[in-house]
C-alpha positions in Angstrom: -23.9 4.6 30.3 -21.0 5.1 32.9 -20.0 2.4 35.4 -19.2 4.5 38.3 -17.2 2.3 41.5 -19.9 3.2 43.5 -22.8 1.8 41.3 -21.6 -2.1 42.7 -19.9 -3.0 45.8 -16.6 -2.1 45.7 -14.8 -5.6 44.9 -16.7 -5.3 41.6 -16.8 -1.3 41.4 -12.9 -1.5 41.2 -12.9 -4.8 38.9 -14.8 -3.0 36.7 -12.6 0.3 37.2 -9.3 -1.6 36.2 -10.8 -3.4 33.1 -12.1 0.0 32.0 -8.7 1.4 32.6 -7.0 -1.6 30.6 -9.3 -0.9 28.0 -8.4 2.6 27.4 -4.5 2.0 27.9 -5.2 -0.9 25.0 -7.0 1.7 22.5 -4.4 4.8 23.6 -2.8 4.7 19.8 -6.6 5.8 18.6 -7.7 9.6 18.3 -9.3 10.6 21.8 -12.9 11.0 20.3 -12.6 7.1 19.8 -11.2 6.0 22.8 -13.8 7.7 24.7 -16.4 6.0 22.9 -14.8 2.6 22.6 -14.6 2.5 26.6 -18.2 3.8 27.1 -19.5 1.0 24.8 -17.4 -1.6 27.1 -19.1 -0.2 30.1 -22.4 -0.1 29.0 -22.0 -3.8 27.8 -20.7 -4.1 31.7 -23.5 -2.5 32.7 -26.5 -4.1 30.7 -24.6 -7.8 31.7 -24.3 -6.7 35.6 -28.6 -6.0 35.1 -29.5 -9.0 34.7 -26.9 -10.8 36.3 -25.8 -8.8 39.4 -23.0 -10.1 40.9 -21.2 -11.8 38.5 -18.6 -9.2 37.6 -16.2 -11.7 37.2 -17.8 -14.0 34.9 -19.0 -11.0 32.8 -15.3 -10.0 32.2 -14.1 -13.3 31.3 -16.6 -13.3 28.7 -15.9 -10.3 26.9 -12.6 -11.1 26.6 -9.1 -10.0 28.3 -8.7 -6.3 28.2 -6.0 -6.5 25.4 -8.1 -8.3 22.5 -11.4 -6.5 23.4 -8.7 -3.0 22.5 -6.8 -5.0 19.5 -10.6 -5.3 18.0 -11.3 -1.5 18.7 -8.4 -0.3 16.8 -9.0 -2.9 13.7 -12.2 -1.2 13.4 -11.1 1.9 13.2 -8.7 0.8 11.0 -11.5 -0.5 8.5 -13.6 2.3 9.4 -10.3 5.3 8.0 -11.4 6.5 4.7 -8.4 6.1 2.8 -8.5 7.4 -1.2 -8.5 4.7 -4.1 -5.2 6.8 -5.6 -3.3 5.6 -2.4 -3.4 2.0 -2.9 0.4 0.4 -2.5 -0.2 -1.7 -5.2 -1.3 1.1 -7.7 1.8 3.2 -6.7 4.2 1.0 -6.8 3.2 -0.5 -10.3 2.6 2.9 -11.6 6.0 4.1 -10.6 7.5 0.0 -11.6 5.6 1.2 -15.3 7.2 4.5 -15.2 10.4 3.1 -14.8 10.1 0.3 -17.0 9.1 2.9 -19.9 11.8 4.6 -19.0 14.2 2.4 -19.7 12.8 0.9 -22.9 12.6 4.4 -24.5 16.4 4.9 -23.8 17.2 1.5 -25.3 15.4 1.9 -28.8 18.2 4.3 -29.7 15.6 6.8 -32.0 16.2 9.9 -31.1 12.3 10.6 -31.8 10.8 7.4 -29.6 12.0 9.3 -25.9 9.9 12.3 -26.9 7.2 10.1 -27.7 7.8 8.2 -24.1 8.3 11.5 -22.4 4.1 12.8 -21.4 3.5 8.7 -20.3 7.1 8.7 -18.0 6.1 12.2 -16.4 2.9 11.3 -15.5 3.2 7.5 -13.9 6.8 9.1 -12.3 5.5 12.4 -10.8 1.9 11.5 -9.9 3.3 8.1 -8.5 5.7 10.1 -6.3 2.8 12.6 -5.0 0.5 9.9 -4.2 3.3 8.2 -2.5 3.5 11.4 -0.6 0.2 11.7 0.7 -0.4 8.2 1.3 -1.1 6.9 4.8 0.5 3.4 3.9 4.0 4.4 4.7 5.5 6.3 7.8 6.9 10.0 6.4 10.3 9.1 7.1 9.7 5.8 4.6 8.1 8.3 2.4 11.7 10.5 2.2 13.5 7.9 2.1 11.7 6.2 -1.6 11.5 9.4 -2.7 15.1 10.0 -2.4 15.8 6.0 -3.9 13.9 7.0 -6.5 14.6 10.4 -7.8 18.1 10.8 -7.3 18.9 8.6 -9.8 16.7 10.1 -12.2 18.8 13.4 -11.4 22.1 11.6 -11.4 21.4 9.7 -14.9 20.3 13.5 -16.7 23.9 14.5 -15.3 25.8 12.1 -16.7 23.5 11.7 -19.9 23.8 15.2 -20.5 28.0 14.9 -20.4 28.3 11.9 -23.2 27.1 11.1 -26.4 27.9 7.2 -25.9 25.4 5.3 -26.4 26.4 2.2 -23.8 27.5 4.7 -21.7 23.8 6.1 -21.3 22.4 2.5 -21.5 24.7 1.3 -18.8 23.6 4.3 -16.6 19.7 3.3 -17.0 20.7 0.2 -16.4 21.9 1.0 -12.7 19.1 3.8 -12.4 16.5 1.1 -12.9 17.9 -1.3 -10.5 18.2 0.8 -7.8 14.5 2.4 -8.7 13.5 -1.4 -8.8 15.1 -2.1 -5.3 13.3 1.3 -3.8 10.4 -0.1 -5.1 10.5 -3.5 -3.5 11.5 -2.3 0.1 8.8 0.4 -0.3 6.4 -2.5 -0.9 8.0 -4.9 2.0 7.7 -1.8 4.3 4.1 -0.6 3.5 2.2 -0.9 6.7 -1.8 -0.3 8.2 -2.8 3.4 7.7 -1.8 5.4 10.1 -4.4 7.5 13.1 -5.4 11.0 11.6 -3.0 12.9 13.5 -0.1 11.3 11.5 -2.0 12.0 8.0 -1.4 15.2 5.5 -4.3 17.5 5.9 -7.2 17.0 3.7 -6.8 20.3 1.9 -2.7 19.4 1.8 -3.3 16.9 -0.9 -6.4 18.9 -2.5 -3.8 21.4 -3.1 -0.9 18.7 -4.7 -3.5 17.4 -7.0 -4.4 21.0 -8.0 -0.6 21.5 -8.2 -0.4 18.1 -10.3 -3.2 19.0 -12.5 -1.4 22.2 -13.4 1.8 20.5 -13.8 0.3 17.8 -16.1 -1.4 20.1 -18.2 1.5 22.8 -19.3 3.7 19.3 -19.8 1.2 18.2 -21.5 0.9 21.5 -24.5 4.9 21.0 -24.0 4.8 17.5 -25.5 2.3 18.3 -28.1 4.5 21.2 -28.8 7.9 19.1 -29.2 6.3 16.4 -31.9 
């Protein structure tokens, strides 16, 4: 039902109008769909109130609330209401990629020559599924998402550099060292920085991560025979 300025007298019809108005401005982060129907569920709370008690605009207002909470509550619901995938979970990211890192460094550290090999399908999959979840995840804005991804791949890219141009032991340990540290400090800001998940419009589309995780399952697979290959 649709309050309409012409419905009351027009003290109340424009009361009513500028509540309405407030209403929407509050909810104007939410998809449109949801903004319509958060205002026509206001005015036909209005409306139902102003049938029983006509004339008492003012003290119907008051009760459901100033214009800013009764939006604040609209977009906490849709908030709760966003789907959002159990593989997105900050937590499970960030201690999958804290696990991949952690592995890392502990297979560089035994010194065996055979025990990275063994580390190598375990690293792969908490690293590279950790980064594509982080990817699609609605938790953190995309220019967050860059920016972990960047803390925490480059130095995976910088250590198989310099790894790969000495044979010194303490040299390479030193260098996981630092890689770990700053993969350990990406992680902790990413977790500091996580925030609510964001509207739709700023979320992959669904069939953009259908595809990753097709992409992943490939990926996972032909490492995978690799590994099994290389023991």
């Amino acid at each position: 039902m649709t309050i309409h300025p012409t419905d009351h007298p027009d003290t109340d019809g424009q009361e009513v109008r500028r509540y309405l108005d407030a209403v929407e401005q509050a909810v104007s982060g939410l998809p449109a769909h949801r903004r319509k129907e958060t205002v026509g569920d206001v005015a036909e709370r209005i409306a139902v109130a102003l049938a029983g008690r006509p004339g008492r605009i003012t003290q119907i207002l008051a009760e459901l609330g100033a214009p800013e909470q009764v939006g604040a509550a609209a977009v906490d619901a849709y908030r709760v209401d966003v789907e959002v995938p159990w593989w997105s979970s900050p937590r499970l990211i960030v201690w999958g990629l804290a696990a991949g890192s952690a592995v890392s460094l502990l297979s560089r550290l035994t010194g065996d020559d055979e025990i990275p090999e063994i580390f190598a399908l375990p690293v792969f999959y908490l690293t590279f599924c950790g980064c594509v979840a982080l990817c699609l995840s609605p938790w953190w804005s995309r220019s967050r998402r860059c920016a972990a991804l960047a803390w925490l791949l480059v130095p995976n890219l910088f250590l198989a550099l310099a790894t790969g141009a000495t044979d010194n032991l303490a040299i390479q340990i030193t260098l996981s060292v630092v890689s770990v540290a700053v993969r350990a400090g990406a992680l902790w800001w990413m977790w500091s920085s996580r925030t609510a998940p964001e509207p739709d419009r700023h979320r992959f589309p669904r069939w953009a991560g259908v595809l990753s995780w097709i992409a992943v399952g490939a990926v996972a697979a032909g490492e995978t025979v690799l590994w099994a290959v290389t023991l």
